[in-house]
C-alpha positions in Angstrom: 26.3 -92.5 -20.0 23.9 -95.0 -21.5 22.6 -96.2 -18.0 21.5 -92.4 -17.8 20.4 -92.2 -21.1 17.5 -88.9 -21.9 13.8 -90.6 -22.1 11.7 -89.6 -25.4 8.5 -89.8 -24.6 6.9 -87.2 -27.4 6.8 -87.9 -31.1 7.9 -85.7 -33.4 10.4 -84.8 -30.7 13.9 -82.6 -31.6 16.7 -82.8 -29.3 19.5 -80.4 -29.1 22.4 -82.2 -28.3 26.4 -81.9 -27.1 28.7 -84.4 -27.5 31.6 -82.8 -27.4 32.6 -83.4 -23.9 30.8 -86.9 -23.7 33.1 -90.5 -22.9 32.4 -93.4 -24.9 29.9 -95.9 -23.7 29.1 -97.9 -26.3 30.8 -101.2 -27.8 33.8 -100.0 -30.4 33.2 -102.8 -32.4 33.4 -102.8 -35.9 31.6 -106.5 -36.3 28.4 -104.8 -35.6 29.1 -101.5 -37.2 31.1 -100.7 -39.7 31.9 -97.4 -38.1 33.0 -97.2 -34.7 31.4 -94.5 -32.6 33.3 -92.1 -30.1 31.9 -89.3 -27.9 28.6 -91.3 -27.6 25.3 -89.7 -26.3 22.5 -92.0 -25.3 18.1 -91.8 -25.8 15.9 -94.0 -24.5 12.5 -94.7 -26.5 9.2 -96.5 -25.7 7.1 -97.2 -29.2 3.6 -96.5 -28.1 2.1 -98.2 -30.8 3.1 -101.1 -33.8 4.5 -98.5 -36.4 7.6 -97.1 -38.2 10.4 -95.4 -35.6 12.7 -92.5 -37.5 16.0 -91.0 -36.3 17.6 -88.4 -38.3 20.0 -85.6 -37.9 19.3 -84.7 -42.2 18.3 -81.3 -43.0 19.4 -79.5 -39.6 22.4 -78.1 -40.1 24.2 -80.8 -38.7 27.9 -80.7 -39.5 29.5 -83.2 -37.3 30.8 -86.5 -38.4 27.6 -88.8 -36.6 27.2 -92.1 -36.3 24.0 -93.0 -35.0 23.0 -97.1 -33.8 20.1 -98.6 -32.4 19.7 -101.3 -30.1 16.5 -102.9 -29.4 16.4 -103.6 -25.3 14.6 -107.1 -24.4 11.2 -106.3 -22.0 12.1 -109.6 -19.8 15.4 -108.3 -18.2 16.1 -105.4 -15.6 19.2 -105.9 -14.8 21.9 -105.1 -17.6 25.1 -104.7 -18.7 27.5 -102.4 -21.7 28.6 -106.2 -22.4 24.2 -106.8 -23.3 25.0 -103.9 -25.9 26.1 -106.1 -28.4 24.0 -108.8 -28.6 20.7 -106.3 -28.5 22.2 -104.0 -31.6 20.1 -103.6 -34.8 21.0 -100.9 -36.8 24.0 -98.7 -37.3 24.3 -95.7 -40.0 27.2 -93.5 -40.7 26.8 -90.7 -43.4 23.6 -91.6 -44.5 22.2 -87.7 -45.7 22.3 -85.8 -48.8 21.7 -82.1 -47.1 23.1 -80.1 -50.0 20.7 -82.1 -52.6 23.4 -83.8 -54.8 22.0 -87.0 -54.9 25.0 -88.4 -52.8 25.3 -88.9 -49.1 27.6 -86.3 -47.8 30.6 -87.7 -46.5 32.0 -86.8 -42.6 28.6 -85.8 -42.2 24.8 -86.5 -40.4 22.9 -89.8 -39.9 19.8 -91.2 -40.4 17.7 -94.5 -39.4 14.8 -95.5 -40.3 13.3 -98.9 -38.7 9.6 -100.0 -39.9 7.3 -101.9 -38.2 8.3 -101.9 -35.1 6.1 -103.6 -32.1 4.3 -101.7 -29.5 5.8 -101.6 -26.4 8.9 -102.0 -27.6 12.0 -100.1 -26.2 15.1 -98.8 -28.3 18.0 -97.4 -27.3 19.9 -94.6 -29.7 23.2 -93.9 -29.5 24.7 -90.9 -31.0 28.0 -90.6 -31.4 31.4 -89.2 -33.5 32.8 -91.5 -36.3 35.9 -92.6 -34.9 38.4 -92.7 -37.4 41.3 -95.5 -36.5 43.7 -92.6 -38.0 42.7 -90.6 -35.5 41.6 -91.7 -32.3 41.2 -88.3 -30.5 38.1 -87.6 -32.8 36.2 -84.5 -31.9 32.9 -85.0 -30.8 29.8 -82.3 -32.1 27.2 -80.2 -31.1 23.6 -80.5 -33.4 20.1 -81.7 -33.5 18.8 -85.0 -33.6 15.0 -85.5 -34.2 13.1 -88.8 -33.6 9.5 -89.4 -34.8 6.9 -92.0 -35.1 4.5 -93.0 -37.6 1.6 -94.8 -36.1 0.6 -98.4 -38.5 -3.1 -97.6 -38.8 -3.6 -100.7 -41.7 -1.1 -102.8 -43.3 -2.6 -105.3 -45.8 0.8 -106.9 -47.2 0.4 -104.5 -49.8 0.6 -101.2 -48.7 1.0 -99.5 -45.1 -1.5 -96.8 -44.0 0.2 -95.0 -41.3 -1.0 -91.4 -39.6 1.8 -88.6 -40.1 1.2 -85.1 -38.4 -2.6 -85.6 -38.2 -2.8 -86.7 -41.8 -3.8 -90.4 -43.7 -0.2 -91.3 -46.0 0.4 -94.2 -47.7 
């Protein structure tokens, strides 16, 4: 349920997750994503600092058919609604990894979103979710790993960003 949603508070931070028993919560609407989403599972996250927030199921041995979203929530309201969901969405990816290496993103499978320069302070919500193909409505959900991470903006010049990743200076 996305008013119950599981509170990241630790970056990197990997996440075993179920969704195979999980309703849907989330808008079905393809206006906003060009995949609707079935089976949904919810994250809440809290950016600690101005920096670059990453969600990705690539390179775990995901095999489910994902489609992950992200919805930046508004600091000035408390009180919310599902119907909020849509007007606070940002990003939406279906088959977005290429875990066997061909160059291509594999198709029916894992997700990934990257979202860069994100404000301290900010809160996100992630949705997690089956593709839900309009052929097939029952669509199963999955079981996998999701991991979400943070890259702290140490310097960012307009030319290049200078971020801190695993105790380490990258550019």
């Amino acid at each position: 349920c996305v008013f119950n949603a599981q509170l990241v508070t630790q970056f990197p931070t990997s996440i075993a997750f179920d969704c195979t028993q999980a309703d849907t919560d989330g808008p079905n609407d393809s206006a906003n994503c060009l995949s609707n989403t079935s089976h949904d599972v919810w994250y809440w996250v809290e950016v600690p600092a101005d920096g670059d927030l990453l969600i990705s199921m690539c390179g775990q041995g995901n095999h489910g058919d994902a489609v992950l979203s992200a919805y930046k929530i508004p600091d000035f309201r408390e009180v919310w609604t599902r119907d909020d969901l849509r007007t606070w969405f940002v990003s939406c990816r279906d088959d977005s990894c290429d875990d066997d290496g061909d160059g291509v993103f594999d198709f029916a499978g894992p997700a990934h979103i990257e979202l860069f320069s994100v404000g301290a302070g900010t809160r996100w919500l992630v949705r997690l979710g089956s593709f839900l193909d309009e052929n097939n409505p029952n669509a199963l959900g999955f079981a996998g790993t999701l991991e979400i991470s943070f890259r702290g903006i140490l310097v960012n010049n307009g030319l290049a960003k200078f971020a801190i990743k695993s105790g380490a200076i990258t550019s």
